[in-house]
Each structure stands twice: as structure tokens, then as C-alpha cells.
C-alpha positions, 0 to 999 in steps of 0.5 A: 598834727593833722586833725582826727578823722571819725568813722560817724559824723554827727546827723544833722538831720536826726538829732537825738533829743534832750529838747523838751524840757522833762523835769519842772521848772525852777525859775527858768528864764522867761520863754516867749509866748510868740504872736502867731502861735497867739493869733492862732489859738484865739482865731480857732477858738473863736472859729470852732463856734461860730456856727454857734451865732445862728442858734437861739437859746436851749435848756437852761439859757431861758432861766438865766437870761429871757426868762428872768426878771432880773436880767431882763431889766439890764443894768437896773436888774443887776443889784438884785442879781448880786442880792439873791439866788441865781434863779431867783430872777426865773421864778420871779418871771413865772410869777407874777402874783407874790413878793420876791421875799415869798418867792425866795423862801419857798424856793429852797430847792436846791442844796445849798442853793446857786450863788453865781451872779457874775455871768448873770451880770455879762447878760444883763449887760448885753441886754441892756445894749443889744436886746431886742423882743424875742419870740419863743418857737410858738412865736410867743414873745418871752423877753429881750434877747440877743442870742447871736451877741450872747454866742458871740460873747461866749466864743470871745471869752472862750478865746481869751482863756485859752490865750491865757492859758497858753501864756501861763503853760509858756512860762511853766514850760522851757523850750529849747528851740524854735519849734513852737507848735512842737512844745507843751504848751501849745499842744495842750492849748490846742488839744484844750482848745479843739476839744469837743466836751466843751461844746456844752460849756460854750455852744450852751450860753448858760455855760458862760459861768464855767468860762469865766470861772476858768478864766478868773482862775487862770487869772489868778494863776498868772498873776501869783507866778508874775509875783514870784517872778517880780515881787510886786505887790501888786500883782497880789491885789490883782491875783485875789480880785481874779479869783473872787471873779471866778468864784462870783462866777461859780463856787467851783473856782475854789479848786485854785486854792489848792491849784496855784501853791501845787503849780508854784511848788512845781514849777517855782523856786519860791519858799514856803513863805513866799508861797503863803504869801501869794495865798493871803490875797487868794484866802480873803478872796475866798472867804469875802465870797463865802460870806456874802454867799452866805448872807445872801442864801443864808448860813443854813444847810438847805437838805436836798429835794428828796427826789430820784431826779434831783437825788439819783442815789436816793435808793443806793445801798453803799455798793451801788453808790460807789459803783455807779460813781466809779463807772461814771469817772470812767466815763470821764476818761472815755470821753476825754479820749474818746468825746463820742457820742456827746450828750447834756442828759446822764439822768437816771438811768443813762447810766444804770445802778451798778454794783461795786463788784461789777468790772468797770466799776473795779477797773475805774477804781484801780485807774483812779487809784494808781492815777492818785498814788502817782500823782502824789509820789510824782508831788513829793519825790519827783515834781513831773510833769505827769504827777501835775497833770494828773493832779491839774485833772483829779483836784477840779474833778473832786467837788464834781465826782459825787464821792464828797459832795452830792451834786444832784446828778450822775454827772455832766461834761462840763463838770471836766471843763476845768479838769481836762486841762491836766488831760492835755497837759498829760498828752502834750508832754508824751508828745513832746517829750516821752516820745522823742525820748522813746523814738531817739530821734526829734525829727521823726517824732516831730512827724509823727506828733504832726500827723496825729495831732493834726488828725485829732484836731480835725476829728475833734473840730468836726465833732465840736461843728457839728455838736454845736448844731444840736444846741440849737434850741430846746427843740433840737437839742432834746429830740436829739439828745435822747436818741442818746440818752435813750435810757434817761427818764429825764432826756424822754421827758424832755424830748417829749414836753417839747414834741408835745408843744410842738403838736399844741402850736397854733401853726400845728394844732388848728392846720394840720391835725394828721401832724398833730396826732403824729405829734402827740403820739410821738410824746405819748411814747417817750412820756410813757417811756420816762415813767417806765425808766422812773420806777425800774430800779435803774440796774441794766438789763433789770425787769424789776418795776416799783408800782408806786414811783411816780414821775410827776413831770413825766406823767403830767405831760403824759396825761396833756397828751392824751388830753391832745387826742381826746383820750379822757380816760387816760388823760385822767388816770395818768394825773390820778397816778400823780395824785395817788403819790403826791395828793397835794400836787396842785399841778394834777389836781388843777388838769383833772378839775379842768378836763372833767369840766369838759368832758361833758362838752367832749362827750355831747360832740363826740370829741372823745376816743375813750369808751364809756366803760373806760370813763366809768373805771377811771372816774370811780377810782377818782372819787375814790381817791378824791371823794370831795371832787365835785367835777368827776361826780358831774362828769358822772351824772352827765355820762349816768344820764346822757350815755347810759340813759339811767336817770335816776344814778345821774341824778344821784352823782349830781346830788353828790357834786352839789355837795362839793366845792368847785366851780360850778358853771353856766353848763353844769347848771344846765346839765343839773337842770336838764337832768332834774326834768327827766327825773321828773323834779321840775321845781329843782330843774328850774331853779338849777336852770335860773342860776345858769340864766344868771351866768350865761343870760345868752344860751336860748336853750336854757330858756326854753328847758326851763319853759318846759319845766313849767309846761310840765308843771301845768303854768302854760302861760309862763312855760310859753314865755320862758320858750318864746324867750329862748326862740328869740335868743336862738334866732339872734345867736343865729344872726350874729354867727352869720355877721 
């Protein structure tokens, strides 16, 4: 009997597709990781940065590593970076003065305080074997540094959490042929690995904690599936000493408690029981770290600073809080998509009030809502693949949202650091799996999955290259930052602090006076700008302006750089602001005390650029607001007396200033005397004169004002004394200029 013969053979070359595995695994047979697919990721992963080496240290690297007294010891810091607050070490290297205990209980700043000592430790390590003087972009020497090992270190530990990651993905996932690049896991690696919103955890050395936390997690994960899988007990050991890893890394690590029993539902045949099991060594773990978290910051819950910049939902009603939070976890989701452009600063007011009402704040909400119902209908009816990576995204999302905590800021990229796993897993599986499906054809999917993900990861590395040049240093990365973050009060305060201290280095200031007014002007604009963005009420598009808000940061700066350019009058109004708000701030009081000191010297050499009305308004506000400052009542005397030519006001406001308390030194003595003689009050004109004598025995001028005093009190001999005294001075001041 001859065979049947068919009209359609089968097409080799088309397959239709059951290949990628659509529903979760139940302990399927053990899929291999490969080596090359290995050797890849971790080669990229470690390529993407290494454009990273040559940059130094940007934002908050300098308070966890160069500027941290701690960390700077090396292996001698490491038992007080386990024995207090991260940021302990900072303020302890900025002062000097008190006892680590006194530091530590003013410093309550920060809710909750910052519990992360385990990156801390990797530096003091690196700065025990490989630290060398580093030198600020003042050329000032600020510490030990090592910053291409620290970049280096980052990229390398970058790299063995996608490795991991990797790993764990191919033992979730099945595959069902060879095609190993056309597979979940190591689309999602590469998707993970490629993706440009990690460039603030990686290019930013400081950011080393979110990678070690991820991959203490990782690890944790792993070794709870390898328990499963094995029943070996010591693979529970293993899984809670990880996690407690991460989480000495950074508290965020907790997720996993919720992320590894929804990845052993999903993906395991194991019991409840045994899932409770793998949980025990994941709980002790979580509760040693809590308890030593607590003795070492303490059981109390520290309020946060009441403060826009620390609180950006200080002044929100109910509508506007969760409007602003919604459209920011839409920004989230963006920038997942769509990582452009890219920035370290969302400060108030990048990101304006919004109202609950407004369109993107309702659309984010439905997004949101229909991505949780989802997830938990796909959680109990279906386990997909779709509900877990949702879930991988929205869990680690939850403690960062600002829904359930409040984390002091609208938001930041690496806050999705963890999340966006569930973002490529999400991508990897349409690719791998819906699509073929759809298209009916494996062949013709694999083409199309190759041409666009290949055209994303090159989008992506360029992106992530040429973002990683921004965190150069502090420098580079504000002045560009804020081109972006243009509406932020703090990203223009920052890029203004640094212009500012760029136009006060000594390679600027004393060479190039054109480029520092240039500078200091530029500063001026953005401090300016900062305080503006700090008291409107922080909706789009809004004139509205409070009169009384007050950055402090932004408009101490600002009063600096007027100081820069001789612009007394402003200088002093904008630290009077701050006063006016904060009457304590030892910050503005300290700048007003010293620049009214020198505004007479300022003013005798012309070095001013306020007119004397202005000096006149700003300094009877000041005495005003601040009727014990002896300072502004002697820069009073000295413009009564020495601009105005009316003695008897001068006198008058330096009668006043002998009444307070400050620092009187040899020029204001001279300034009390001189102005006592042309009122003709010779006895108190040589008695101020004497006491300059005694705090600067060198100015020959005072000696010859104090003899003319006693010419004019009729004691010619002493008067001729007192002048040929000063003559003496002046001639050998003369001398020793010329030597």
C-alpha cells in the first residue's frame, strides 16, 4: 500500500510556534545558563561604564567616601561605620571642634535617619589599598581617593548582578531550542543591562549601595530557588546571610521578603510549607538588621525637617499630593520607555503641584489601577508571566512612590533601580513569546525581535555613554542638570554654588577678573532663579509668589556673589532675607557681621558698585531687624561720616555701635577716633586711637591722628611726638614694601 501523499508539506523554514514557554514553571527541568550569553552580559555590563574611569567624584560620592572621616581611616573607620549613621563620617569631617556623640545628637535631620554601612565599607576598603591625596577642582587637598578604582568597582559589581540575574531568569524560564538570545531571559538581562536610568546608580559611585543591595537580594533569590530545588539546608544559611547583605546595603532590600515567596509561587511546585520555610532564614535576617538598625539610630521616630526641600508636600492639600505623586509614577513609566532626557534633580518644582483632577494625574491613576488588578487576578487565577513582572515592578516601586512613606523627594531614577526588572521581564516575554504567537511564525518573529531590540540597545548604549559624561564631577554634572531640571529651585542652586565657586578659585579670581564677573553673574541668574522657584506655590504656569518663603541655601549663595562683585547693598539684603525668616541662622548672621566689616575698607577703595542711597535703605533695615548689630551701626558712621560728610549722625551711629557686642577691630577704632576728632571730641578721639594702637602697633597713620588730637588740644610737645612716631612707621612700612 503506497504512502498518502499531502497537498501542504510542512515549512521547515516557518514554524508556527509553541517554543517559549507562556505559562510559569513547575519545576521544570534545569535549563543551562550557557557561557557565552554569560560572557557577554558581563563584558557589556562592564563596557557600557568604562567611560566611567576617567570621572572623578559628583553629588553625594564626596559625603560617603573623600569627605568622610570614617571612611577615610580604611580599615581603622570600619567599626564606626557599622557604629552610627551613614553620614555620621560627613559631619564629623566638617567639624572638627565637637565629640562624635555631639555631632550625632544634633544631627537628626533625616527621617528615620540613613542605616547603610555596607557599601561604606567596600570604600574604606579600596581606600585602604589604593587611596592616594585627591585634590578638589580648587586644586584643594580634600582626603584619600581612588576614584577610577571606585568606578571600576561599580561597573564589576554592576556586572555580577546581571550575571545573577541572568541565572536566575534561566531557571525561571524553559526553553525549548537553541536560540538563546531569542529567550526571556537573556532579552530581559540585556534589556536590564543596556538600560540608561541606571546610569545614576552606576556612573554615581555613591549609588554603589542600590547595586549591592540588588544583588544581596538577587542572591538571596537564588539561593531560596536552589533550596527548592535541592533541599539542602545550607542553601537557607546562604539565602538569609544575602539578604542581610543587601539590607546592611540599603533598607530597600526588604521588598524581597514579598519578592522571593511570589517567585517560588509562580514559578515552583513547592508547598506553602516549604515556602515558609525558605522565609525563616529571610525573617531572622530582616529582624537582626532592623534591631541593629534601631540600636544604632535609635527606637524613636525622628520627624522630618519641616522644610520644602526636604518636605516637597509640605503645603499640599490632599488633591495635590496625590496628584503630583500620580503624575511622577507616570514619569516612571516614561522614562522606562522613553529614558530622555535624564537628570539627578526632580526638586520642587521640576515636577509642578498638580491637581488630582488634571489628565495625567487621572490617566497615571487608571494605569496604575488596571496594572494592580492585573497583576493580582493574573497572582491567583493564571500565574503569567505578565502578572509577575508587574508585580517584580510595582513591589520595590511601593516604599519609593511617596503613597505610603514619605522619602523627602518627588522622586529619582534610581528609585526604579530594582523595579525595571519587571519592566524588561514585561518586554522580554511580548518578544519572546506574544509575539511569535501573534505573528504565527517563529522566523519572522525572531527577525523582528533582532531588528528592534538591537536598535533599542544601541539607542540605549548611547544614551547611557554619553550620560555617564555628565557625572563627571559636581561641575559638570549641575551646569548640566539644570539645563533640564531648569524649573527646579534646588538643581539652579546647585549649578549656581558651583559657578560661584568657580569664579572664587584662585586660577579665576586673581587672573581673570572679566571671567569672574562673567561667572558671578552667571551664579547671580541661577540663585536668583532658585529662590523664585522657591516661594511660587509650585503649580505650572502659576504667578503666584509667597513674600515670606525663603531658601536659605539658595540666598546665602546669592548674597556670596553679589559680595563677589562689590554689590554690598545686595549682598546684605539677601542674607537680611534669610534673617528675616530664620533670625537664628548662624550662616547669615556670620556673612552680614563680616561684610559690614569690610564695607568701610570697601568704601575708602572704592571697591563697591552700591550707591550710597542703596547702602543707607539696606543698612536702616538691618538695624531694624537686628538693633544689637554693632557692625551695620559702624558701617553707618563710617558712610555719616566719610561720604556724607555729616559728622554729627556719624558719631551718633558709632556712640550706638560702642553699645553692642562684636568684634571691634584695630580699623574700627581708628574709624571712632578719626570720627571723634572731626567732632572736635579730642579726648575720646585719642582714647579710641590708643586702643587701635594696641591691636595693630604698626599703622603709622593712627600715631599721627592721635598727635593731631593733641596738637589740637594745645600738648604741642606730645602731638609732635605722637606724628614723628607715625612718620617713623610709615617710612619703614615703605622700606619693607620695597624689600
Amino acid at each position: 500500500m503506497s504512502k498518502p501523499k499531502y497537498k501542504n508539506k510542512p515549512d521547515n523554514k516557518a514554524k508556527t510556534v509553541v517554543s517559549p514557554t507562556v505559562a510559569p514553571l513547575a519545576n521544570t527541568p534545569k535549563a543551562k545558563a550557557g557561557i557565552i550569553p554569560i560572557i557577554i552580559l558581563a563584558a557589556v555590563s562592564i563596557g557600557l561604564y568604562i567611560n566611567t574611569l576617567r570621572n572623578n567624584y559628583a553629588l553625594d560620592d564626596s559625603m560617603v567616601l573623600i569627605r568622610n572621616s570614617f571612611t577615610q581611616e580604611g580599615v581603622k573607620g570600619i567599626g564606626d561605620i557599622f557604629k552610627y549613621d551613614t553620614f555620621t563620617g560627613f559631619w564629623v569631617f566638617n567639624d572638627s571642634t565637637r565629640t562624635v556623640e555631639e555631632i550625632v545628637k544634633e544631627k537628626k535631620l533625616l527621617t528615620g535617619g540613613r542605616y547603610r554601612p555596607l557599601s561604606l565599607v567596600t570604600f574604606a576598603l579600596e581606600i585602604e589599598l589604593f587611596g592616594r591625596d585627591f585634590y578638589d577642582e580648587n586644586g584643594i587637598l580634600v582626603g584619600q581617593g581612588c576614584p577610577a578604582i571606585n568606578h571600576a568597582m561599580n561597573a564589576i559589581y554592576y556586572a555580577l548582578t546581571v550575571v545573577l540575574l541572568y541565572l536566575i531568569l534561566v531557571r525561571l524560564f524553559s526553553r525549548k531550542d537553541d536560540s538563546w538570545w531569542f529567550s526571556i531571559p537573556f532579552i530581559a538581562a540585556l534589556l536590564f543591562t543596556f538600560h540608561p536610568i541606571h546610569t545614576e546608580v552606576v556612573a554615581n559611585i555613591k549609588g554603589r549601595d542600590e547595586i549591592i543591595t540588588l544583588l544581596g537580594s538577587l542572591a538571596a533569590l537564588w539561593c531560596s530557588i536552589k533550596y527548592i530545588d535541592s533541599k539542602k539546608w545550607y542553601y537557607l544559611i546562604l539565602s538569609g546571610l544575602a539578604l542581610l547583605c543587601g539590607l546592611f546595603s540599603k533598607e530597600n532590600a526588604i521588598v524581597f521578603l514579598a519578592l522571593i515567596p511570589l517567585t517560588l509561587y509562580y514559578f515552583t511546585n513547592a508547598k506553602w510549607k516549604e515556602i515558609g520555610k525558605v522565609m525563616i532564614p529571610l525573617a531572622i535576617a530582616s529582624v537582626a538588621f532592623l534591631a541593629v538598625r534601631g540600636m544604632v539610630l535609635g527606637w524613636e521616630h525622628s520627624e522630618q525637617t519641616k522644610e520644602l526641600m526636604n518636605d516637597p508636600f509640605i503645603n499640599m492639600n490632599f488633591s495635590e499630593r496625590y496628584g503630583t505623586i500620580f503624575v511622577t509614577l507616570l514619569m516612571y513609566i516614561k522614562l522606562l520607555f522613553i529614558p530622555h532626557p535624564l537628570t539627578y534633580d526632580y526638586y520642587p518644582w521640576q515636577i509642578p503641584k498638580t491637581e488630582l483632577t488634571d489628565g495625567l494625574a487621572l490617566l497615571s491613576l487608571a494605569i496604575y489601577l488596571a496594572l494592580g488588578i492585573y497583576a493580582i487576578y493574573g497572582m491567583i487565577k493564571k500565574k503569567d508571566i505578565a502578572s509577575y513582572s508587574i508585580l517584580f515592578f510595582l513591589i520595590p516601586l511601593a516604599p519609593v512612590c511617596n503613597i505610603f512613606f514619605a522619602v523627602g523627594t518627588l522622586m529619582n531614577e534610581r528609585f526604579v533601580f530594582i523595579s525595571s526588572i519587571g519592566f524588561c521581564l514585561l518586554v522580554a516575554w511580548f518578544f519572546a513569546e506574544v509575539l511569535p504567537k501573534l505573528l504565527k511564525n517563529i522566523t519572522i518573529a525572531k527577525y523582528i525581535t533582532g531588528i528592534v531590540i538591537s536598535i533599542v540597545l544601541f539607542l540605549f548604549a548611547l544614551k547611557t555613554i554619553t550620560r555617564n559624561a555628565d557625572w563627571d564631577n559636581d561641575t559638570v554634572l549641575f551646569t548640566h542638570d539644570v539645563e533640564i531640571s531648569s524649573e527646579s529651585a534646588k538643581g539652579n542652586c546647585a549649578a549656581g554654588g558651583r559657578t560661584l565657586e568657580r569664579a572664587q578659585s584662585s586660577e579665576v579670581k586673581d587672573n581673570n577678573k572679566e571671567l569672574h564677573d562673567a561667572l558671578c553673574e552667571k551664579a547671580i541668574k541661577y540663585l536668583k532663579k532658585s529662590n523664585e522657584i522657591y516661594a511660587s506655590d509650585g503649580k505650572k504656569d502659576s504667578k503666584k509668589h509667597s513674600t515670606t518663603a525663603v531658601y536659605s541655601d539658595a540666598m546665602n549663595l546669592l548674597g556670596n556673589a553679589y559680595f563677589e562683585i562689590g554689590d554690598i547693598a545686595n549682598a546684605l539684603d539677601s542674607y537680611l532675607k534669610i534673617i528675616k525668616a530664620f533670625p537664628t541662622h548662624d550662616i547669615a548672621n556670620s556673612n552680614i557681621r563680616i561684610v559690614l566689616m569690610q564695607t568701610p575698607g570697601m568704601l575708602y577703595n572704592h571697591r563697591t558698585t552700591s550707591t550710597v542711597p542703596e547702602l543707607l535703605n539696606v543698612l536702616g533695615e538691618m538695624v531694624t531687624v537686628m538693633p544689637d548689630c554693632g557692625e551695620a551701626y559702624y558701617a553707618l558712621g563710617v558712610i555719616y561720616g566719610r561720604e556724607l560728610k555729616n559728622i554729627e549722625a556719624s558719631v551718633q551711629c558709632f556712640e550706638k555701635a560702642e553699645t553692642c557686642k562684636f568684634e571691634k577691630t584695630a580699623t574700627y577704632y581708628k574709624d571712632l577716633g578719626v570720627a571723634y576728632g572731626y567732632s572736635g571730641k579730642y579726648e575720646k578721639s585719642i582714647s579710641a586711637l590708643e586702643k587701635a594702637i594696641e591691636l595693630d602697633p604698626q599703622d603709622g597713620q593712627t600715631y599721627t591722628n592721635i598727635g593731631f588730637s593733641y596738637m589740637n588740644l594745645g600738648n604741642t610737645t606730645k602731638g609732635q611726638e605722637y606724628i614723628a612716631k607715625g612718620d617713623s612707621i610709615k617710612q619703614q612700612n615703605a622700606e619693607n614694601d620695597k624689600e
